[in-house]
FIBA-954080 format. One record per residue (C-alpha): residue in one letter; chain; z, x negated, y negated. Coordinates in nm, 3 decimals, decimal comma, padded with zeros to 5 digits. Layout:
BEGIN
- A;A;Z;X;Y $
...
This chain:
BEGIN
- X;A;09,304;-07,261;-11,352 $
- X;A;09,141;-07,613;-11,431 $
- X;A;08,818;-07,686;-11,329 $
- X;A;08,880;-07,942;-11,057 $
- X;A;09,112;-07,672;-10,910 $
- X;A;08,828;-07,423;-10,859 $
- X;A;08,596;-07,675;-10,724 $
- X;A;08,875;-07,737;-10,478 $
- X;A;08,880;-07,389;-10,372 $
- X;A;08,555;-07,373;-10,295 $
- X;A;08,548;-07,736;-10,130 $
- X;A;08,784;-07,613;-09,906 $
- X;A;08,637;-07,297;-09,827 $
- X;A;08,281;-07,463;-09,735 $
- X;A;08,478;-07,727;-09,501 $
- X;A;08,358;-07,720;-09,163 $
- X;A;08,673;-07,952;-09,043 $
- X;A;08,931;-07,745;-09,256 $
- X;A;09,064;-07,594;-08,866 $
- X;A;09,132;-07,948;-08,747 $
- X;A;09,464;-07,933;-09,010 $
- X;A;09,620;-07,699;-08,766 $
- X;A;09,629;-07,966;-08,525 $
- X;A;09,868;-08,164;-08,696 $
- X;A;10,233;-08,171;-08,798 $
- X;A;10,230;-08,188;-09,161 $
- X;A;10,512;-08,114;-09,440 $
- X;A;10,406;-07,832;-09,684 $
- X;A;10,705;-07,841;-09,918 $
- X;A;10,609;-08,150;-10,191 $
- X;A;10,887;-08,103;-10,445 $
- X;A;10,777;-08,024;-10,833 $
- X;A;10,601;-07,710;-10,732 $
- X;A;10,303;-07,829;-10,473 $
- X;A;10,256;-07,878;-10,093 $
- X;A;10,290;-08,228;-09,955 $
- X;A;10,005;-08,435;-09,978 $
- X;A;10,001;-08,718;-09,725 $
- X;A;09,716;-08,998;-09,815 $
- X;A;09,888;-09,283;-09,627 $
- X;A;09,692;-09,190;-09,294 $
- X;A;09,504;-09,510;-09,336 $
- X;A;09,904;-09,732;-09,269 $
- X;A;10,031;-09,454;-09,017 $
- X;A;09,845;-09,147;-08,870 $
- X;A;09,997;-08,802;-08,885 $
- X;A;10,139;-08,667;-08,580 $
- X;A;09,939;-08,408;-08,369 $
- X;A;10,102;-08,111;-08,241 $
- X;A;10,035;-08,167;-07,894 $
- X;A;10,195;-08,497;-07,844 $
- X;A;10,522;-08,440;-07,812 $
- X;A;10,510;-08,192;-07,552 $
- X;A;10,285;-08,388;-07,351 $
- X;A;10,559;-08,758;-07,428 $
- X;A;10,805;-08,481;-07,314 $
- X;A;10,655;-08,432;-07,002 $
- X;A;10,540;-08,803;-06,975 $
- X;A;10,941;-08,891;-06,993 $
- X;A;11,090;-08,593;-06,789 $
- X;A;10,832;-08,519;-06,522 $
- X;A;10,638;-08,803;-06,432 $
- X;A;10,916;-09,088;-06,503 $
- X;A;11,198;-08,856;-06,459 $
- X;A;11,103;-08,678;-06,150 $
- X;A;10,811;-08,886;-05,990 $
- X;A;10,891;-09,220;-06,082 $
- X;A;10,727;-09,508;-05,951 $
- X;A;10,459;-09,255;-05,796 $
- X;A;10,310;-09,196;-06,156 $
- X;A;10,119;-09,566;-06,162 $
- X;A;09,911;-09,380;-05,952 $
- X;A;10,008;-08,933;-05,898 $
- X;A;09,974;-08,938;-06,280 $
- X;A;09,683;-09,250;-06,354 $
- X;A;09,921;-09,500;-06,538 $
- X;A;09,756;-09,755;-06,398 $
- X;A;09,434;-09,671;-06,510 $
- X;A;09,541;-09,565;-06,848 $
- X;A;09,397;-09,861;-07,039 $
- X;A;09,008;-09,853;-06,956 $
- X;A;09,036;-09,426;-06,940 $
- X;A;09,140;-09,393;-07,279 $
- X;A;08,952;-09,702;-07,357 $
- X;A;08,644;-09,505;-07,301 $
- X;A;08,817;-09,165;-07,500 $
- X;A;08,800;-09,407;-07,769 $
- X;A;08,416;-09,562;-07,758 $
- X;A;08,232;-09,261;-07,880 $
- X;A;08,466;-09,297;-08,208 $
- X;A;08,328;-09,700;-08,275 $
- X;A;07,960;-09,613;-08,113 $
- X;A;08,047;-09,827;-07,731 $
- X;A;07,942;-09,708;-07,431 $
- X;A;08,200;-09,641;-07,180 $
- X;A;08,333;-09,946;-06,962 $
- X;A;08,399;-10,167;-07,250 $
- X;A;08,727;-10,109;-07,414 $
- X;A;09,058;-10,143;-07,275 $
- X;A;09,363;-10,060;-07,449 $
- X;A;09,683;-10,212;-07,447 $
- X;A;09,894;-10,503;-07,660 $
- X;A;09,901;-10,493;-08,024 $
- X;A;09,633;-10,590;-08,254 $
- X;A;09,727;-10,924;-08,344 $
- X;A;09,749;-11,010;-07,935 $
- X;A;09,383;-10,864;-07,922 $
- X;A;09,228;-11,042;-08,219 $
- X;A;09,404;-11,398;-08,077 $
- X;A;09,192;-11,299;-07,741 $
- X;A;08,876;-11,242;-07,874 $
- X;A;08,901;-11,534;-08,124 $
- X;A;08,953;-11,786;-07,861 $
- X;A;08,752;-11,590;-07,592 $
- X;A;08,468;-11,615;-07,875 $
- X;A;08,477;-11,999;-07,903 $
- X;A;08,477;-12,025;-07,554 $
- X;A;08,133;-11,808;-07,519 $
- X;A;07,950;-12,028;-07,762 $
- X;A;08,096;-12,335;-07,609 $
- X;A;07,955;-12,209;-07,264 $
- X;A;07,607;-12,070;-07,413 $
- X;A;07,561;-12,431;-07,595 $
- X;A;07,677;-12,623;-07,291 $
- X;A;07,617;-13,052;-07,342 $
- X;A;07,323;-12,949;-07,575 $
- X;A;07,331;-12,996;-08,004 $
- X;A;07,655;-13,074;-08,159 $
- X;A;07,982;-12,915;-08,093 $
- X;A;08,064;-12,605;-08,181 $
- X;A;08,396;-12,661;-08,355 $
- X;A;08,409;-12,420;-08,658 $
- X;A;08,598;-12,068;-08,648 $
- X;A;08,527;-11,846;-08,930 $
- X;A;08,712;-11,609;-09,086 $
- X;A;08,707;-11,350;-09,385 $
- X;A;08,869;-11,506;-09,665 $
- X;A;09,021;-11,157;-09,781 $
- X;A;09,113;-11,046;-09,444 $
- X;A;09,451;-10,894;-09,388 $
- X;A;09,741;-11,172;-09,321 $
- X;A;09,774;-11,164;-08,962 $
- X;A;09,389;-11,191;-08,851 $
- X;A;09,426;-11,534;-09,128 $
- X;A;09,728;-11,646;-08,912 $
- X;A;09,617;-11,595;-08,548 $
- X;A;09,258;-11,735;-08,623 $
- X;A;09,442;-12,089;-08,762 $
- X;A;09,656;-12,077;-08,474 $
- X;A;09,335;-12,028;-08,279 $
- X;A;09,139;-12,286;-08,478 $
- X;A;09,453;-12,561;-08,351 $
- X;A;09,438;-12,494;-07,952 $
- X;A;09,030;-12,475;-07,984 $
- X;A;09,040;-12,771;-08,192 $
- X;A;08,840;-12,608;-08,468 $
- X;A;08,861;-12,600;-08,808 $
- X;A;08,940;-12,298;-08,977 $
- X;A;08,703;-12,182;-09,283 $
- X;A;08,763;-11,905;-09,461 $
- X;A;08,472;-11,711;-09,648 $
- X;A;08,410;-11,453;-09,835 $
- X;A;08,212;-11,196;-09,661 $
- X;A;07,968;-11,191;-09,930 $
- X;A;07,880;-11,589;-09,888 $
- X;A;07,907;-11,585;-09,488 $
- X;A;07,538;-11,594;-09,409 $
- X;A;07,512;-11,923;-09,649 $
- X;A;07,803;-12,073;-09,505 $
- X;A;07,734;-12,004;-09,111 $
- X;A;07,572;-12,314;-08,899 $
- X;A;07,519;-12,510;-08,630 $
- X;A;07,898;-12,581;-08,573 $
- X;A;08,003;-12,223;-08,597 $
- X;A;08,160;-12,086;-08,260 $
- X;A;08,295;-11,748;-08,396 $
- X;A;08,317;-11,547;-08,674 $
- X;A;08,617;-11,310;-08,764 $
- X;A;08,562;-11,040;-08,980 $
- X;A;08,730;-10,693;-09,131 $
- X;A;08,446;-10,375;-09,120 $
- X;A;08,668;-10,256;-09,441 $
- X;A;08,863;-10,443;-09,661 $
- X;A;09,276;-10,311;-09,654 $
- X;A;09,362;-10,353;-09,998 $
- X;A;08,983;-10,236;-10,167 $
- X;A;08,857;-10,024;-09,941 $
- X;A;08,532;-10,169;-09,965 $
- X;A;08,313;-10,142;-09,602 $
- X;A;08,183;-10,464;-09,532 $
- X;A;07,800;-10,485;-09,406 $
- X;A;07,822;-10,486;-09,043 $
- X;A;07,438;-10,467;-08,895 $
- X;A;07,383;-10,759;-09,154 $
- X;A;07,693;-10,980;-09,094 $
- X;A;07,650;-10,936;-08,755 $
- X;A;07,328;-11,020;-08,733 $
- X;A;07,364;-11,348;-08,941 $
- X;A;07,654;-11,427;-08,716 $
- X;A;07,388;-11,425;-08,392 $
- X;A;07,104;-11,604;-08,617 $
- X;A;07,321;-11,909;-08,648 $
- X;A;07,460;-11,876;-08,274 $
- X;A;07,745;-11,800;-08,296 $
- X;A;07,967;-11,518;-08,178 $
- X;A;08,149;-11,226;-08,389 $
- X;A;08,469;-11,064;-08,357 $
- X;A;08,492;-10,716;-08,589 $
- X;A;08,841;-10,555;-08,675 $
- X;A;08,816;-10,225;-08,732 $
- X;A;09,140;-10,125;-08,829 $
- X;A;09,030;-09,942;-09,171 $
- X;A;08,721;-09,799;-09,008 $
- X;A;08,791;-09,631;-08,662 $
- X;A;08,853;-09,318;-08,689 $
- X;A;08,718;-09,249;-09,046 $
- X;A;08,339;-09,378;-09,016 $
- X;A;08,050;-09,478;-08,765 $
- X;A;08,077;-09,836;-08,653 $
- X;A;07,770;-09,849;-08,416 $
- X;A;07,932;-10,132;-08,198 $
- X;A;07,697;-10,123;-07,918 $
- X;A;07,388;-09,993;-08,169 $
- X;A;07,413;-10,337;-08,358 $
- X;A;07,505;-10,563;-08,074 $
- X;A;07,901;-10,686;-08,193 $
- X;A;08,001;-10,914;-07,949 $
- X;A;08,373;-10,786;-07,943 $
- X;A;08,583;-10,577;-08,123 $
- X;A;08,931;-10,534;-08,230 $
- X;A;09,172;-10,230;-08,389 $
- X;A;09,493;-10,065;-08,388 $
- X;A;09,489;-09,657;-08,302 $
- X;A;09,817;-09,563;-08,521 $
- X;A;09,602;-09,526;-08,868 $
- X;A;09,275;-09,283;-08,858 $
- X;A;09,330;-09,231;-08,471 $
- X;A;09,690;-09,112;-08,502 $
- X;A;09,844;-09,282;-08,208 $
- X;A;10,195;-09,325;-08,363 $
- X;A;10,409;-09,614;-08,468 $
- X;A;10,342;-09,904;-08,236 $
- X;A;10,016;-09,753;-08,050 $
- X;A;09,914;-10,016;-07,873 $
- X;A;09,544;-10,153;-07,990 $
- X;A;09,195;-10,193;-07,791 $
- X;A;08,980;-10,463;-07,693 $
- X;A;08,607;-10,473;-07,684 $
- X;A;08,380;-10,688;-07,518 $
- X;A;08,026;-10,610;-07,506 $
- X;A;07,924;-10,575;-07,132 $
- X;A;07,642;-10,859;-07,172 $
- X;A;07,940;-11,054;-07,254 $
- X;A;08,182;-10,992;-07,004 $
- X;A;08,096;-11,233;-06,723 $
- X;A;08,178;-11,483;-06,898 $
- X;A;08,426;-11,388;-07,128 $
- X;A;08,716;-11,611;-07,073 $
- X;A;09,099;-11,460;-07,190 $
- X;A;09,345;-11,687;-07,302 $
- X;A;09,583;-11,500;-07,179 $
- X;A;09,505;-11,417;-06,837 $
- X;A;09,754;-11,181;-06,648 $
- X;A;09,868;-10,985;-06,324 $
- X;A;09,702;-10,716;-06,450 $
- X;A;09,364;-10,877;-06,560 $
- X;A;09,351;-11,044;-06,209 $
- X;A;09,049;-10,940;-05,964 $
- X;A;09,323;-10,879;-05,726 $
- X;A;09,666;-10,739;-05,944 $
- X;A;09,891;-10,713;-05,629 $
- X;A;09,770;-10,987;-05,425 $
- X;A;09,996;-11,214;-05,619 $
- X;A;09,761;-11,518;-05,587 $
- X;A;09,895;-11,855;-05,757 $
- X;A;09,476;-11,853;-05,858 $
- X;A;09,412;-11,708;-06,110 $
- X;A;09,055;-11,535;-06,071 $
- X;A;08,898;-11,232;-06,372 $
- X;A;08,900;-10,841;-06,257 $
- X;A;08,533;-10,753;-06,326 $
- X;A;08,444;-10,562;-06,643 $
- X;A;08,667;-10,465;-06,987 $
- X;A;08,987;-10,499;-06,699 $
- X;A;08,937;-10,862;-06,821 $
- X;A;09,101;-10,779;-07,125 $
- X;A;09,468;-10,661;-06,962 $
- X;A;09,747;-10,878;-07,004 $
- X;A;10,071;-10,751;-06,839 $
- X;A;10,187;-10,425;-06,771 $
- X;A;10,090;-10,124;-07,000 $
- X;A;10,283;-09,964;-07,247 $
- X;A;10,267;-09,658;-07,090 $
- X;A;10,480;-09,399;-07,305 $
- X;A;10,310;-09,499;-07,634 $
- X;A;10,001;-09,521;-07,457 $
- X;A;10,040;-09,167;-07,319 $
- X;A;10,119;-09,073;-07,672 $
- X;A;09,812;-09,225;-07,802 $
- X;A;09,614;-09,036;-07,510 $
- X;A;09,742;-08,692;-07,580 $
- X;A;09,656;-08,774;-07,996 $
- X;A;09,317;-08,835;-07,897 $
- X;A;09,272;-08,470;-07,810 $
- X;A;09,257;-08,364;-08,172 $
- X;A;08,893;-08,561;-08,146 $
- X;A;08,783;-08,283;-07,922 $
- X;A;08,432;-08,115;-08,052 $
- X;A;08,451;-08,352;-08,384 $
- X;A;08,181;-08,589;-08,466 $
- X;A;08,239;-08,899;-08,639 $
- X;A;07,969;-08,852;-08,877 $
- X;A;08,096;-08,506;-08,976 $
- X;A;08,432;-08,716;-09,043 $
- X;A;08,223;-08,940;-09,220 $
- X;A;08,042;-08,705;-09,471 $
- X;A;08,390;-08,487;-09,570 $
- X;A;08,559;-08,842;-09,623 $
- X;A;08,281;-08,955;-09,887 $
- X;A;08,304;-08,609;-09,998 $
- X;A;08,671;-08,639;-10,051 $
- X;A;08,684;-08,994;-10,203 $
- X;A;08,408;-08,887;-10,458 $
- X;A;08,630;-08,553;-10,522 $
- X;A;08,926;-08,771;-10,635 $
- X;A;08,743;-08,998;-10,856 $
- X;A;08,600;-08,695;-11,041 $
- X;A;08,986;-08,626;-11,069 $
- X;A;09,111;-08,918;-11,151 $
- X;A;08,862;-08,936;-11,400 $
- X;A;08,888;-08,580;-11,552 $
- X;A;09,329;-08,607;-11,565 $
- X;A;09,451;-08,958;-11,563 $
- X;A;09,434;-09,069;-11,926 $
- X;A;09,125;-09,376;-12,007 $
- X;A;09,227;-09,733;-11,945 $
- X;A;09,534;-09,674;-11,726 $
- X;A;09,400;-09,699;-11,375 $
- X;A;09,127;-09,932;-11,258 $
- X;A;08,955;-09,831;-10,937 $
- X;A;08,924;-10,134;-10,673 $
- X;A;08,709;-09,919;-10,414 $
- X;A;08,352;-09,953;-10,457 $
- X;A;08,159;-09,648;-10,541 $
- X;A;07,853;-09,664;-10,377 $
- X;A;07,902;-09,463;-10,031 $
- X;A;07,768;-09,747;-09,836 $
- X;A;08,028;-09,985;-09,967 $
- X;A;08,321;-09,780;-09,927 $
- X;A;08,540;-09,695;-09,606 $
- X;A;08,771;-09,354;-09,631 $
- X;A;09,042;-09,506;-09,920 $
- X;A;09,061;-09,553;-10,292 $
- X;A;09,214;-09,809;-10,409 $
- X;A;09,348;-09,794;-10,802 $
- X;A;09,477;-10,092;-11,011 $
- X;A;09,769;-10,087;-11,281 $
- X;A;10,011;-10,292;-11,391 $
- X;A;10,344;-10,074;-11,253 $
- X;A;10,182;-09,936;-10,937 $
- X;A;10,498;-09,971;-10,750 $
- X;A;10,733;-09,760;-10,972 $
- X;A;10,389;-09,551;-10,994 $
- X;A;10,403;-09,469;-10,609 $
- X;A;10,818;-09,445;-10,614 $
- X;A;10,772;-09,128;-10,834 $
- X;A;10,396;-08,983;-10,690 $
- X;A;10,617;-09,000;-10,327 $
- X;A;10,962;-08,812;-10,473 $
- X;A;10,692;-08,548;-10,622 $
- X;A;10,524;-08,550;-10,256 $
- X;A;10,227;-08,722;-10,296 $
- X;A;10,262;-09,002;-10,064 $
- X;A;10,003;-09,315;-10,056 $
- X;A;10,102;-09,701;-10,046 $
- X;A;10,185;-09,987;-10,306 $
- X;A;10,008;-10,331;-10,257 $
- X;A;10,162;-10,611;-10,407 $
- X;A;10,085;-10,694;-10,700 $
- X;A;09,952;-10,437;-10,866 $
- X;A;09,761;-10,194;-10,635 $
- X;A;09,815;-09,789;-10,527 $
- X;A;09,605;-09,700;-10,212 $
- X;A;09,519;-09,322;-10,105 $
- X;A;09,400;-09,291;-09,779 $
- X;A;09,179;-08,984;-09,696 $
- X;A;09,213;-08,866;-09,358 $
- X;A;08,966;-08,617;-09,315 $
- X;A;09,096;-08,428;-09,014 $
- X;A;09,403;-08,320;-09,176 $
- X;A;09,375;-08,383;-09,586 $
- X;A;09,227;-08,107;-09,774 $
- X;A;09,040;-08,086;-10,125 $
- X;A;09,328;-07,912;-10,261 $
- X;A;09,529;-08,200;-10,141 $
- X;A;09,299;-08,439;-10,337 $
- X;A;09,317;-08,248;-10,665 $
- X;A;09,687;-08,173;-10,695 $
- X;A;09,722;-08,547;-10,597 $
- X;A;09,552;-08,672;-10,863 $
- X;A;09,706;-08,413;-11,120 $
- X;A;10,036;-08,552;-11,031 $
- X;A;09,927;-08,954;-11,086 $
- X;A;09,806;-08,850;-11,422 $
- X;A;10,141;-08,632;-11,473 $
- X;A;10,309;-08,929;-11,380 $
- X;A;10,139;-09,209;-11,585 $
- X;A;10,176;-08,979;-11,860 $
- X;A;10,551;-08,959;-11,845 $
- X;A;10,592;-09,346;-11,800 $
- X;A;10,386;-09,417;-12,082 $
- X;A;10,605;-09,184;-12,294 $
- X;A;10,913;-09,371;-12,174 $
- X;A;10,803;-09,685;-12,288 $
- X;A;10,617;-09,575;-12,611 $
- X;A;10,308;-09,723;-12,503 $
């Protein structure tokens, strides 16, 4: 036995989260002589055992049997602000200032527009306008899309910045400033106690996604002072295709945070069916329309597998884990073939590695047929994300033993 493979052993034995695995549904057989190894966590979540019994129930009992009497016999209407708060502990919020529902794009168009309208009301007639949104020049599509489309109904103009150059580029015309904790295609964790606090020097207002972080390392909303917050739930939190996404608004901030879409079921008064509209107190601000309820149940009865587990234990075994597969990377996968895109320090680095080479999507077509499943980024990048609760250092090793069996056999097909 290798080396690396004996360090895995004993990584594994010495893992205080190695139990959680049991928790999910997970395919052993790989192909080619190994168990499955499933590093794509960090696009979709594996599924925990205990959700689909509890959709089951969801489906049959309480919309089968009860019916309408579930909004309240079975708390559907409360469902977004209680597992709102199932999810602060996980991104460092107190309770009372997340509500869950809509999709992630919906929620970052509400706090981009709900964050010019905050420094709009803070300046008031005083200094120049505040007509400038912000926004992370690498950031993924989407969050580029809805903050133009923001930019045009706020009449702002749209800059985008690397988050490296923000603090220089941040002034008196800034209203808001849009910005991913981790990068999707690097990996690399973006400074958020700096940005932040650059953001609030100049006075403006920040909106965080935290898509690539939730889940896999402490965000310290509340600790730092973000002004709101954005993510999905279907990636480190497991809340299945389509999960619907959170809001957060600090609660200094929500008096006066102003939705653009305002809803029934944001209104102070849902079922008074006012032709005013007037803001429900609190994070209710952030409801639109009526709640997804059987993906949100789903995403509830995920949440369980958080139950006794720390995010910073999370935290150590992924840096633990990312390290591990650079050592194995580097000690199988022949010199020169892969470039890795993830920083290495371990305060520059969320919970994926991300590797460059010139055919990384024929690369991943044959690591996923062996079972070793990650992602291909156009043009030329294969991500592995490391979901601690549920990948293993055995996982890590035999995955990359099979990327260097692979680029070993493609460069032998093409003589290189």
């Amino acid at each position: 036995m290798s080396e690396p493979r004996l360090r895995a052993k004993e990584l594994d034995a010495a893992d205080g989260l190695a139990a959680q695995r049991a928790e999910f549904v997970l395919e052993e057989d790989g192909g080619a002589g190994g168990d499955a190894v499933y590093l794509d966590g960090n696009s979709l979540g594996a599924l925990p055992v205990a959700v689909p019994g509890r959709v089951e129930d969801v489906v049959r009992r309480q919309w089968g049997e009860l019916r309408i009497r579930s909004w309240t016999e079975s708390g559907w209407w409360t469902a977004p602000e209680r597992i709102g708060d199932r999810i602060a502990p996980l991104v460092g919020a107190a309770a009372g200032q997340i509500v869950v529902g809509d999709s992630t794009s919906v929620n970052v168009f509400k706090a981009v527009v709900g964050a010019v309208r905050l420094a709009r009301s803070a300046d008031g007639a005083a200094g120049p306008a505040r007509d400038e949104i912000v926004v992370d020049a690498t950031t993924f599509p989407t969050d580029g899309y809805i903050a133009e489309s923001a930019a045009r109904m706020t009449g702002c103009t749209l800059r985008p910045v690397p988050p490296s150059e923000i603090p220089d580029a941040l002034g008196d015309r800034t209203a808001a400033v849009l910005l991913n904790h981790v990068d999707y295609r690097t990996g690399r964790l973006h400074d958020l106690p700096a940005l932040t606090a650059a953001v609030h020097a100049a006075g403006a207002y920040v909106v965080w996604d935290l898509c690539h972080s939730a889940g896999a390392l402490p965000v310290g909303l509340d600790e730092h002072g973000v002004d709101l917050a954005v993510g999905c739930t279907y990636k480190y939190l497991n809340g299945g295709p389509g999960a619907p996404a959170y809001l957060y608004v600090r609660a200094g901030l929500q008096d006066r945070f102003d939705s653009p879409l305002p809803g029934w079921n944001s209104h102070a008064e849902p079922f008074g069916m006012r032709p005013e509209y007037a803001p429900a107190p609190g994070a209710l601000r952030g409801r639109v329309g009526t709640p997804d309820i059987l993906s949100m149940l789903a995403l509830e009865a995920a949440l369980d597998v958080w139950d006794g587990v720390t995010v910073e234990a999370v935290r150590a075994k992924s840096l633990a884990l990312t390290d591990f597969f650079l050592e194995c990377v580097e000690a199988y996968v022949p010199e020169g073939r892969v470039e890795c895109l993830t920083p290495r320090p371990h305060g520059e680095r969320g919970s994926q590695i991300a590797l460059r080479c010139p055919d990384a999507g024929d690369v991943m077509e044959r690591l996923i047929e062996r079972g070793v499943v990650g992602d291909f980024r156009h043009p030329d990048v294969l991500r592995f994300g490391f979901t601690p609760l549920y990948v293993g250092f055995a996982d890590t090793e035999r995955a990359a033993r099979v990327l260097a069996e692979v680029l070993v056999e493609m460069s032998a097909e093409t003589g290189a």
